[in-house]
C-alpha positions as CSV (number, residue, x, y, z in Angstrom):
1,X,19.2,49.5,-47.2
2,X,15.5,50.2,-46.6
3,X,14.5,46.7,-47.8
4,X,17.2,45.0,-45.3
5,X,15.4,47.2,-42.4
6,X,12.2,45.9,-43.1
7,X,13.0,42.0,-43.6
8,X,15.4,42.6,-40.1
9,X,12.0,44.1,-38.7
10,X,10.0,40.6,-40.3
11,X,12.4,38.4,-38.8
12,X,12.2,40.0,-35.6
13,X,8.3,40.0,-35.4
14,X,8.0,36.8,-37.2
15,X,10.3,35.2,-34.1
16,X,7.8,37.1,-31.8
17,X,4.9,35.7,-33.0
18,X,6.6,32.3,-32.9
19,X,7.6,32.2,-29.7
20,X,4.2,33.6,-28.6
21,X,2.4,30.9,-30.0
22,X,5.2,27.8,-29.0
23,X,3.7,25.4,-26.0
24,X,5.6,26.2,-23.1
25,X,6.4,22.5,-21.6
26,X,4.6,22.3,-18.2
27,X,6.8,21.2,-15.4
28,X,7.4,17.6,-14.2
29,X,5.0,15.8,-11.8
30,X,6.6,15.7,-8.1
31,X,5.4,12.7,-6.1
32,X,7.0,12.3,-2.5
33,X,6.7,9.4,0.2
34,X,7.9,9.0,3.4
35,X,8.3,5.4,3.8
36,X,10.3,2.5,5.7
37,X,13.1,1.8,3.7
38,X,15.9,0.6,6.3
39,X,13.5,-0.9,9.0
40,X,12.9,-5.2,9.7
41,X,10.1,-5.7,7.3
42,X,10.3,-5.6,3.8
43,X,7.3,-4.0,3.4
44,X,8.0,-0.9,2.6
45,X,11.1,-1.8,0.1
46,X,8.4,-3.7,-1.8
47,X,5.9,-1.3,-2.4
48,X,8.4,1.4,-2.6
49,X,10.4,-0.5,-5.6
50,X,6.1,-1.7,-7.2
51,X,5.8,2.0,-7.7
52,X,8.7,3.2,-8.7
53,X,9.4,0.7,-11.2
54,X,6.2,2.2,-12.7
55,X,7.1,5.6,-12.8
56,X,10.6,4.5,-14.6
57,X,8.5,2.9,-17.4
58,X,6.6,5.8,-17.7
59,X,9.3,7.9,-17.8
60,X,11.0,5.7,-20.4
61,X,7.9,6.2,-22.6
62,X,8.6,10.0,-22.6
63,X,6.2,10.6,-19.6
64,X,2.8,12.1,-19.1
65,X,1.6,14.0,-21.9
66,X,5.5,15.1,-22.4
67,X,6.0,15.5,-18.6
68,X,8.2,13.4,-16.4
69,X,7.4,11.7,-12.5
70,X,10.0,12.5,-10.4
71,X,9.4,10.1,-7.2
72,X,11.1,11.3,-4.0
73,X,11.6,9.6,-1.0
74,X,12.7,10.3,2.8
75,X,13.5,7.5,4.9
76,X,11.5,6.9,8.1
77,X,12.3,3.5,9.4
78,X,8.7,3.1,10.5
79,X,8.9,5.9,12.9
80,X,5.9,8.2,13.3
81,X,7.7,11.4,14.3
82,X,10.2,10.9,11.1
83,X,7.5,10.1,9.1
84,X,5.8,13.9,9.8
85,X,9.7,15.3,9.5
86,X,10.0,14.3,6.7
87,X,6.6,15.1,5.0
88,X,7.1,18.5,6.2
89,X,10.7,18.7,4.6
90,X,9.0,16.9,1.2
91,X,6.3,19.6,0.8
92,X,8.6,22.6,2.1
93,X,11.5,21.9,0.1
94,X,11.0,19.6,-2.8
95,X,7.2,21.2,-3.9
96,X,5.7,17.8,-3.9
97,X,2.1,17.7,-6.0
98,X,0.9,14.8,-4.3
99,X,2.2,12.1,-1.2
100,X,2.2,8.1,-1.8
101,X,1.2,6.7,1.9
102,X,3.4,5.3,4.2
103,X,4.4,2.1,5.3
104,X,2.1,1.7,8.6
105,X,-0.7,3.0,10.1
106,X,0.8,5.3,12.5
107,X,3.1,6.9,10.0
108,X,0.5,7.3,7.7
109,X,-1.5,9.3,10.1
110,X,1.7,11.6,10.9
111,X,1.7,12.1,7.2
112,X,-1.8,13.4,7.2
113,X,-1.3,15.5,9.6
114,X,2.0,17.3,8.4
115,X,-0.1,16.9,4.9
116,X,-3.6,18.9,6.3
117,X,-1.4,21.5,7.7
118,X,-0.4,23.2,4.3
119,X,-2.9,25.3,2.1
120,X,-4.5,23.8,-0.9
121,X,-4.0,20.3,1.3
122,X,-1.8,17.6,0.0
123,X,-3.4,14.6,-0.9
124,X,-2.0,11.4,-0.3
125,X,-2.5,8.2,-2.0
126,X,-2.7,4.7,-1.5
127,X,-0.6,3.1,1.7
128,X,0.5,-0.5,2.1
129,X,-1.3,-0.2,5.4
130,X,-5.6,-1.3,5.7
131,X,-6.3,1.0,8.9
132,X,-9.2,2.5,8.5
133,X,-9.4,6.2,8.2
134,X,-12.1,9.1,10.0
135,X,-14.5,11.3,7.6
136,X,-11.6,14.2,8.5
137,X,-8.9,12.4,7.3
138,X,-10.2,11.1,4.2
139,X,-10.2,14.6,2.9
140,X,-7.4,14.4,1.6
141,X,-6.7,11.0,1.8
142,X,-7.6,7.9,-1.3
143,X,-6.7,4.3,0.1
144,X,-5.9,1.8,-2.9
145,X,-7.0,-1.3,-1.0
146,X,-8.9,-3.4,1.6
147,X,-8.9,-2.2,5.3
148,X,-7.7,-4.3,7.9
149,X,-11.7,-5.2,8.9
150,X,-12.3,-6.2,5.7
151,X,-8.8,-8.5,5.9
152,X,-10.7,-10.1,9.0
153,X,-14.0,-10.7,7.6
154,X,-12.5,-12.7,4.8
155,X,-10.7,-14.3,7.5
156,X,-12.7,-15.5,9.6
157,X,-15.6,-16.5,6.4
158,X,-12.2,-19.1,5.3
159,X,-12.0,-20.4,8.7
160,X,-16.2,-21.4,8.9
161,X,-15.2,-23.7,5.6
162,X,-13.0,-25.6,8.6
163,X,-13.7,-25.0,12.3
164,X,-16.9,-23.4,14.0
165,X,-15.2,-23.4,17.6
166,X,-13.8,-21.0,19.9
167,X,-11.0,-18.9,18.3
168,X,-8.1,-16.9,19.9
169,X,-7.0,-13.7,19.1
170,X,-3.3,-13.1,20.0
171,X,-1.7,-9.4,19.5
172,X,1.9,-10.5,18.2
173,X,4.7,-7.7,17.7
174,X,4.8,-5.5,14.9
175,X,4.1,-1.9,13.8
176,X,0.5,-2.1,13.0
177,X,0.1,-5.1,15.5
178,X,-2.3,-3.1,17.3
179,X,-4.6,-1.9,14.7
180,X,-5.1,-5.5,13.0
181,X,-5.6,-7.2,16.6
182,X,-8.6,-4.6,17.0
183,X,-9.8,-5.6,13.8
184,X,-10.0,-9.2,14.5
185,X,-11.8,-8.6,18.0
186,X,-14.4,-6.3,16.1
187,X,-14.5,-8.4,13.9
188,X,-15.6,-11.6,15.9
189,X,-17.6,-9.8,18.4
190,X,-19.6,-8.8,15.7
191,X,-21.1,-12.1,13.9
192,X,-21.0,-13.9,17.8
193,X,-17.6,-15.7,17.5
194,X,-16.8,-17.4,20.6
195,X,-13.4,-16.1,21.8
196,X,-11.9,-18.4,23.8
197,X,-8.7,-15.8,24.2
198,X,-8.0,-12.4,23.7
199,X,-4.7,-10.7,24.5
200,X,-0.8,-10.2,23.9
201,X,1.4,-13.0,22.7
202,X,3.3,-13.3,26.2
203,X,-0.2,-14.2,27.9
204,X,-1.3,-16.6,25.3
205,X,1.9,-18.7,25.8
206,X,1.7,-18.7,29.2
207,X,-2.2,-19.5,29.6
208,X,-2.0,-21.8,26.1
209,X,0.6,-24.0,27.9
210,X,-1.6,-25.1,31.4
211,X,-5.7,-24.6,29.9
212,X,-7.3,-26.2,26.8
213,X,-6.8,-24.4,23.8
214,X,-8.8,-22.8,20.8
215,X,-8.9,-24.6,17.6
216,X,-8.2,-21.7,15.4
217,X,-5.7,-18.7,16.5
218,X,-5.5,-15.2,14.8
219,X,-2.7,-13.5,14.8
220,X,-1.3,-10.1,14.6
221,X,1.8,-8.0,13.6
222,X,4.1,-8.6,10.9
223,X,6.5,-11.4,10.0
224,X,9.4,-11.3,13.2
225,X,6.2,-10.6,15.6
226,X,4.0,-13.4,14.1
227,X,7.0,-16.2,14.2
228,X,7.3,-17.1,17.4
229,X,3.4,-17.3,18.2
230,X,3.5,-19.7,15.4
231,X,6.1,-21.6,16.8
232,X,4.4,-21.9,20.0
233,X,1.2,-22.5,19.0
234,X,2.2,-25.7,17.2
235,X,4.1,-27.0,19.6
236,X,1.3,-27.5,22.6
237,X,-1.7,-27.5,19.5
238,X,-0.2,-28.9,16.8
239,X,-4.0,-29.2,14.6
240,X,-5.0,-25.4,15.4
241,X,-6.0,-23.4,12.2
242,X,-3.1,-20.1,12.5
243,X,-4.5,-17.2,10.5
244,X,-2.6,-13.9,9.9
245,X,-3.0,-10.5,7.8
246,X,-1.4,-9.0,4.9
247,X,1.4,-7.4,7.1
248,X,2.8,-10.5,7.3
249,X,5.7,-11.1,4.6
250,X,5.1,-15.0,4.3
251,X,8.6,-15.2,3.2
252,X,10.2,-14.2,6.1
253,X,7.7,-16.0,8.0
254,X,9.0,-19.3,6.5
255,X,12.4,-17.8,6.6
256,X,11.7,-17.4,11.1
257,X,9.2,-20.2,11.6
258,X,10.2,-22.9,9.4
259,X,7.2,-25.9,9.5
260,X,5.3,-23.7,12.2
261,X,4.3,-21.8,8.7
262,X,3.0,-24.2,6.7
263,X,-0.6,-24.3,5.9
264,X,-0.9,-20.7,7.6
265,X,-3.5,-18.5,5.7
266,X,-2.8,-15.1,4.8
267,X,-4.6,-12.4,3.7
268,X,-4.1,-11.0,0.9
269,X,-5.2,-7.4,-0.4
270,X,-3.7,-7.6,-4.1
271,X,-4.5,-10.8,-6.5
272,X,-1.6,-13.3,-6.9
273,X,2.0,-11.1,-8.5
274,X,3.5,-13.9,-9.5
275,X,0.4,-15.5,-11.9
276,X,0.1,-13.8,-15.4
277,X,-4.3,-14.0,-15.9
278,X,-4.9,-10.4,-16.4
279,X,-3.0,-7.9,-18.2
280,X,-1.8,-5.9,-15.3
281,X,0.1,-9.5,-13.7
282,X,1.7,-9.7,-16.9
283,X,2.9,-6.2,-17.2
284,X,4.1,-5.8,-13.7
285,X,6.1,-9.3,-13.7
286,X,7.6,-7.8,-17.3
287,X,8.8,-4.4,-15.4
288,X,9.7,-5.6,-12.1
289,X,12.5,-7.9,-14.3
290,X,13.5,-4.7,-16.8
291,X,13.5,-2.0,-14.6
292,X,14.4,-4.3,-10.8
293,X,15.2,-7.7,-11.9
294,X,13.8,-8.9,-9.1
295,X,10.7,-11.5,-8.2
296,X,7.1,-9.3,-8.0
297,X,5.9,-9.9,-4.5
298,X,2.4,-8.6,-3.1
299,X,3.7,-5.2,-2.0
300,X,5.6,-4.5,-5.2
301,X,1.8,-5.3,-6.5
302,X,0.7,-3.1,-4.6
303,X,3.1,-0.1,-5.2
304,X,2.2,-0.5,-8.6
305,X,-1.2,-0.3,-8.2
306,X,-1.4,3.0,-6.6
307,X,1.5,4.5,-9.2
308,X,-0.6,3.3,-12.1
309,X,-3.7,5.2,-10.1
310,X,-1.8,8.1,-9.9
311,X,-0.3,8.0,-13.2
312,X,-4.0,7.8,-14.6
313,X,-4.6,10.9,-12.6
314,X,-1.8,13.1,-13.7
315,X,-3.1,12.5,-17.4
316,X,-6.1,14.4,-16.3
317,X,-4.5,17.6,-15.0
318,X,-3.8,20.3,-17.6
319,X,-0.5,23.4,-17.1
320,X,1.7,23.1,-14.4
321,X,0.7,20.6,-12.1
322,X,-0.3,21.9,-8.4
323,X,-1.5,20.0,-5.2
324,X,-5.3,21.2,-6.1
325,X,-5.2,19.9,-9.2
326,X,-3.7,16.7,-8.8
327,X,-6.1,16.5,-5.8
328,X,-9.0,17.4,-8.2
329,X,-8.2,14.8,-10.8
330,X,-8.0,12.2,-8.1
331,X,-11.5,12.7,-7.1
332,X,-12.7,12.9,-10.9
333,X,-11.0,9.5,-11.8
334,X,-12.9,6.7,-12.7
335,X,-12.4,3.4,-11.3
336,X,-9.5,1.5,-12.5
337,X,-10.0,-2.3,-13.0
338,X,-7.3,-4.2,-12.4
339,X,-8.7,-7.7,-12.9
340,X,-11.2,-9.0,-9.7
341,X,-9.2,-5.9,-7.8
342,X,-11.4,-2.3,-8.9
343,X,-10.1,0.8,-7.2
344,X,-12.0,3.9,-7.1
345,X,-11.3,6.8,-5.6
346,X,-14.6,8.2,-5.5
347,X,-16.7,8.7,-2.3
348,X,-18.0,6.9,-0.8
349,X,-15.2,4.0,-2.4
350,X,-15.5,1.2,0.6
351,X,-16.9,-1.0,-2.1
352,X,-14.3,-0.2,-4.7
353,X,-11.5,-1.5,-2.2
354,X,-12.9,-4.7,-0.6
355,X,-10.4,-7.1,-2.9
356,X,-9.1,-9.6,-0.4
357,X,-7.9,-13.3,-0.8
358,X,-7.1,-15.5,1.5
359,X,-4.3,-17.9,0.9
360,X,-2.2,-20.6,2.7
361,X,1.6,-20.9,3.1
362,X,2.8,-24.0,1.8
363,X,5.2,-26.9,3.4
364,X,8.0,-25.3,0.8
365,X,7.1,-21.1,1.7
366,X,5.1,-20.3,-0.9
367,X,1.9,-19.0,-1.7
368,X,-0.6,-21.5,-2.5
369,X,-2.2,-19.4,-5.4
């Protein structure tokens, strides 16, 4: 009897110890974005489906260090005030340990905001949108690509290869019309361009129809804004040079314009998804077909860009993960090379995010890569 005591009393202290000394599995990673997923552009669709698609491969490999992604998202349709909502739901109710950027400029900045009002702050990470950010609000934010100034200075240095005249600068329709228009005028006022026009769509086609016009014609907004400028322009100048930014899915362009597209350039702020050079092409074109089966596109590039960032991150952070933590590695990680595209999140990072190509459409609506 007194030996079946003491091995019951070894067992129990034995199970004591072991459970004492057992890893206790941290919790799962919690990412949250408040993006466009029902609006006109496909923008946010692409770069939503680039970055999740990431986190499912991940997750298929067993996760980070044992824990899991889980990749939330509220629907904004583009629209500031939802955008906040919905941030504020995302780090009230769901415990988020870190915010992907939203689809345009003034979203993103509602994010911030509803972001910066919780204590530790919420960073937020990477945005398919290049508007460039005050000291304030990079606190707590880490872009993943080229601003919208650095999309016009690459820009305009293509166009010198083929005019040297007067350029107009025409602010189409679109969500971050605004921002990209301003970026072009900096832009040009700034190395002496002559401008030879500068203002909405609806004045350029009515002054562009009776006065002589510019050789070369920038334009901003996204694809449905950019169309009918396009269309225009063509039809009184059919030999101007038409030049657009990264908010403009050339697909749809094609899709609205027709020949008013071809031999548009368009910048760029991710190397070519659909060639397999570097590693991370390959890789993303192999995912995007397993976990999607769809065609990579330069958002969906771009999605996974900032999920592989992240993802690189998260490795970093030891225990539970928490919104100062993750906000901690982000700061402490070291540049990621993705090819001729190197993001770094250190400050200051302007030079770590100036990737930008420019491209042309072709006569059949594709990328000339």
């Amino acid at each position: 009897m007194f030996g079946l005591r003491n091995a019951s009393v070894f067992v129990i202290a034995a199970t004591f110890v072991l459970a004492w000394h057992s890893p206790v599995a941290a919790r799962d990673f919690v990412v949250g974005q408040s993006v466009d997923l029902s609006g006109l552009s496909n923008v946010g669709k692409d770069f939503s489906n680039g970055a999740r698609t990431y986190f499912d491969s991940v997750n298929a490999r067993g996760g980070v260090q044992g824990r899991k992604i889980s990749f939330v998202q509220l629907d904004d349709s583009g629209r500031a005030a939802e955008a906040r909502a919905n941030t504020q739901k995302l780090l009230r109710e769901n415990g988020v340990d870190v915010m992907l950027g939203s689809t345009t400029a003034e979203s993103l900045l509602a994010v911030l905001a509803a972001a910066a009002a919780v204590t530790p702050r919420v960073a937020v990470l990477g945005a398919p949108t290049g508007i460039e950010l005050d000291a304030a609000m990079l606190g707590a934010a880490f872009p993943t690509r080229a601003s919208y100034r650095e999309e016009a200075r690459a820009l305009l240095d293509s166009l010198r290869m083929f005019h040297d005249g007067p350029i107009a600068i025409v602010q189409g329709e679109g969500p971050d019309a605004p921002v990209t228009h301003a970026a072009s005028r900096a832009e040009a006022l700034a190395r002496g361009a002559s401008i030879a026009f500068d203002g909405s769509a609806a004045q350029w086609q009515a002054r562009s129809t009776r006065e002589a016009k510019a050789g070369a014609v920038v334009i901003s907004g996204d694809a449905l804004g950019v169309a009918p400028v396009a269309q225009h322009t063509r039809r009184v100048s059919p030999q101007s040079w038409l030049l657009s930014f990264s908010t403009v899915d050339y697909r749809n362009l094609f899709e609205l314009a027709g020949a008013a597209a071809s031999g548009m350039f368009i910048a760029q702020v991710v190397p070519p998804p659909g060639k397999t050079i570097h590693a991370f092409q390959r890789e993303h074109r192999a995912l995007m077909k397993q976990f999607r089966d769809e065609p990579p596109s330069q958002h969906t590039l771009e999605g996974y860009v900032a999920a592989r960032v992240l993802t690189a991150a998260f490795a970093q952070v030891e225990g539970d993960p928490t919104p100062a933590k993750v906000a901690r590695a982000l700061r402490a990680l070291p540049a990621t090379e993705f090819g001729p595209l190197r993001v770094s999140l250190q400050r200051p990072s302007s030079v770590g995010r100036a990737y930008v190509d420019v491209t042309a459409i072709s006569s059949k609506g594709a990328l000339l890569e």
